[in-house]
C-alpha positions in Angstrom: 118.2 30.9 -99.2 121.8 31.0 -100.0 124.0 29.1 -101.5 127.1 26.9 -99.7 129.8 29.5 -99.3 133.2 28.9 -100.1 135.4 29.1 -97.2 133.2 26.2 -95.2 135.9 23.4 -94.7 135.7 19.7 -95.9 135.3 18.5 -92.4 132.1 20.6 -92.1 131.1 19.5 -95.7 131.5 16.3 -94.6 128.8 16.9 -91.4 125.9 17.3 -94.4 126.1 13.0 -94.7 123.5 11.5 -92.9 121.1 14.8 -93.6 117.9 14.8 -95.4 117.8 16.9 -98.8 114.5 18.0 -99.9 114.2 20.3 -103.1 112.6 23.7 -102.7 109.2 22.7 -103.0 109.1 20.7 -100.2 109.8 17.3 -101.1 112.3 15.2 -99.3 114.5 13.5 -102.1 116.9 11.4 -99.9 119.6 10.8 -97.6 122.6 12.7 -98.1 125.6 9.3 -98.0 128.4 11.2 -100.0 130.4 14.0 -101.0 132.9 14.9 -103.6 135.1 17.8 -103.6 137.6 19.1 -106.0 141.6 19.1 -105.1 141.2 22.7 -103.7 138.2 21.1 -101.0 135.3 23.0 -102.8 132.3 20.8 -103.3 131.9 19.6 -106.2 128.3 17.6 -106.1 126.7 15.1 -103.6 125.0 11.6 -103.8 121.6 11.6 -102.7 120.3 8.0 -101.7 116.1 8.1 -101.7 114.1 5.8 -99.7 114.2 2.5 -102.1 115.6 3.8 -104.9 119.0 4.3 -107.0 121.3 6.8 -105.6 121.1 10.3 -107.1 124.0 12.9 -107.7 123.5 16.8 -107.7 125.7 19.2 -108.7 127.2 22.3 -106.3 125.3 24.9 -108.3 122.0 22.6 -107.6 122.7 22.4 -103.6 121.7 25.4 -101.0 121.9 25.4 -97.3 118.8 27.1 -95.9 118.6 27.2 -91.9 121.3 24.8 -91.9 119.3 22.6 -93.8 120.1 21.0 -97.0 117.7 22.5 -100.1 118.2 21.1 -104.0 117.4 22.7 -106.8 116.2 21.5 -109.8 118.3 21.4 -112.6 116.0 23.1 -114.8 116.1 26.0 -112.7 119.3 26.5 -112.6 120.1 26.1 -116.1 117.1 28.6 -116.7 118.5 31.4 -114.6 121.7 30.4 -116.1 120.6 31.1 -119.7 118.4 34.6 -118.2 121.4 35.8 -116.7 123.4 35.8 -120.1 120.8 37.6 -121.8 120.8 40.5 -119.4 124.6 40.2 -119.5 124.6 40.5 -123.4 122.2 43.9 -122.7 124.8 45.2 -120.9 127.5 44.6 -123.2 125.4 46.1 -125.7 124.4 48.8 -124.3 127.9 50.0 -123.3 129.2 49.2 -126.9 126.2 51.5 -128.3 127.0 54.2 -126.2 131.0 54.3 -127.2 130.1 54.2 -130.5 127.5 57.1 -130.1 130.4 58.7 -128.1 132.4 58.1 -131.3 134.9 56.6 -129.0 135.2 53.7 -131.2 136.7 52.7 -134.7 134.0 51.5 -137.5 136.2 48.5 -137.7 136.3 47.8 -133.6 132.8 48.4 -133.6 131.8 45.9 -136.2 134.0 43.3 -135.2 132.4 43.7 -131.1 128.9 43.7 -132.9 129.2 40.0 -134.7 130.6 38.7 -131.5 127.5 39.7 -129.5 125.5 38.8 -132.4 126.8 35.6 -132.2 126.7 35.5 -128.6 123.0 36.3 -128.3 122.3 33.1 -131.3 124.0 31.1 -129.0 122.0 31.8 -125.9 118.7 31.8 -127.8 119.2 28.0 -129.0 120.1 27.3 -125.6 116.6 29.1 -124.4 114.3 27.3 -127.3 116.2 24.4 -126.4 115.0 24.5 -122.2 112.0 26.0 -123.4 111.1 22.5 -125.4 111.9 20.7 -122.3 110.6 22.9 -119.6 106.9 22.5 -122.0 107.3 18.5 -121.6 107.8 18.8 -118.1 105.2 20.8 -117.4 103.1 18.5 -119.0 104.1 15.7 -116.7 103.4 17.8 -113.4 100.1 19.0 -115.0 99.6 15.2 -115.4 100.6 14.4 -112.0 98.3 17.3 -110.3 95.4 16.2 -112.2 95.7 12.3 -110.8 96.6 13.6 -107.5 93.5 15.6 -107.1 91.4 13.2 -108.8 92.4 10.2 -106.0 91.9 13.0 -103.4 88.3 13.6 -104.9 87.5 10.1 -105.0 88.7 9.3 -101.1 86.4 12.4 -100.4 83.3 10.3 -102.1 84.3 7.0 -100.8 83.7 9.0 -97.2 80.3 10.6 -98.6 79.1 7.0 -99.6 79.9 5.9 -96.2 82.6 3.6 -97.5 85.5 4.9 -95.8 85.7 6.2 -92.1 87.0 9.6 -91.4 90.1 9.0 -90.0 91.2 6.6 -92.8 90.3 9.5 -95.0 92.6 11.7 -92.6 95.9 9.6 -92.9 94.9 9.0 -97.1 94.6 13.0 -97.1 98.0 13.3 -95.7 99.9 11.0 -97.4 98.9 12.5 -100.8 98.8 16.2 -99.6 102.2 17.2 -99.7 103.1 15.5 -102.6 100.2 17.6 -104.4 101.0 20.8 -102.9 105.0 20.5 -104.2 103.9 19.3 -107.4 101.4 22.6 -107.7 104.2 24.5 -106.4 106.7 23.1 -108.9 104.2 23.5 -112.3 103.3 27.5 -111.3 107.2 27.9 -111.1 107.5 26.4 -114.3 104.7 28.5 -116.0 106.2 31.7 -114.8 109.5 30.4 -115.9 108.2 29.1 -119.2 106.6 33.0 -119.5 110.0 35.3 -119.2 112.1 33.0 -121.0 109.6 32.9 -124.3 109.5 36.4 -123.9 113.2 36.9 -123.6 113.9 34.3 -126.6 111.7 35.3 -128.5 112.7 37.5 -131.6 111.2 40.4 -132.1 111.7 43.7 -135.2 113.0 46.0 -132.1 115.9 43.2 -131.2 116.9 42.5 -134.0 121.1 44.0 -134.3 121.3 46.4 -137.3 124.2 46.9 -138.8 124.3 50.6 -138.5 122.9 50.9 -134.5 123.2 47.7 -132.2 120.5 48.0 -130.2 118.7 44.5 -128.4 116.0 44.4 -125.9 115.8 42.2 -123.3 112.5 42.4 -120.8 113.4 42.4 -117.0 
């Protein structure tokens, strides 16, 4: 997938109304009925009506055209790469700073000052980590919840069939109905555990990341 590249023009922008959105788990979220783009014609989100519901806005960094089809993101993922990418960033800023000052191509002074900026900088991202961390845990609770009740009506159509209380093609258009719904939401809670698995790991502080004054060092897992 990719996201929408910059050059496309407002008027082809504008040929996404009328599409249907689904997110990258496979659920279909809506008809696309708007778009707003900034002054220099860049998009800036898009509203998102769903099938009897309020309408929904998403943001650029949330949208991706995939086969000329129009693929969301969830926020949380986005936000969550976001905070990753900063991280590695930091590790590279470090690492560079470490090796001028092993080069002794730095003042103490210079050094010191770059090493409470990044010090600060890494603080920064952390709280923003814990922070999506706490939410990405609540979340996952709610899809846990959702698998759990999807399966369990699946389960019970499957015994209403065995009891000879439902027919098999009534079980057939029940099964589905509630199938993809199950399978995006499975989808949607391993993503979250993997995510919620590098980003403790990468928040997480640790004796060997911690910045000492006389060698700034900080380790960040890929």
């Amino acid at each position: 997938m990719t996201g929408i590249p910059g050059p496309i023009s407002a008027v082809e922008l504008r040929r996404l109304i009328g599409q249907t959105a689904t997110d990258i788990y496979g659920r279909k979220i809506g008809r696309v009925v708007a778009l707003s783009l900034n002054t220099d014609g860049e998009l800036q989100s898009i509203e998102i009506q769903p099938e009897g519901s309020q309408l929904l806005r998403y943001p650029s960094d949330c949208i991706m055209l995939y086969k000329d089809a129009l693929v969301l993101l969830p926020q949380w993922k986005v936000e969550t790469e976001a905070v990753c990418k900063e991280l590695k960033f930091i590790e590279k800023r470090v690492h560079a700073l470490n090796e001028l000052m092993s080069d002794s191509e730095l003042p103490r002074e210079v050094y010191e000052e770059f090493r409470r900026n990044q010090e600060a900088a890494l603080a920064e991202t952390r709280r923003k980590g814990e922070l999506l961390l706490h939410q990405l845990k609540e979340k996952m609770q709610k899809i846990a919840d959702e698998v759990a009740e999807l399966t369990s009506f699946l389960v019970a159509l499957k015994l209403e069939y065995r009891a000879g209380e439902m027919d098999k093609e009534a079980l057939d258009s029940a099964h589905q109905a509630v199938e993809p719904s199950l399978k995006a939401a499975v989808a949607e809670k391993q993503d979250i555990e993997n995510t919620l698995t590098e980003l403790s790991k990468l928040c997480q502080p640790q004796e060997e990341q911690c910045i000492p004054h006389s060698s700034l060092t900080l380790r960040i897992r890929d």
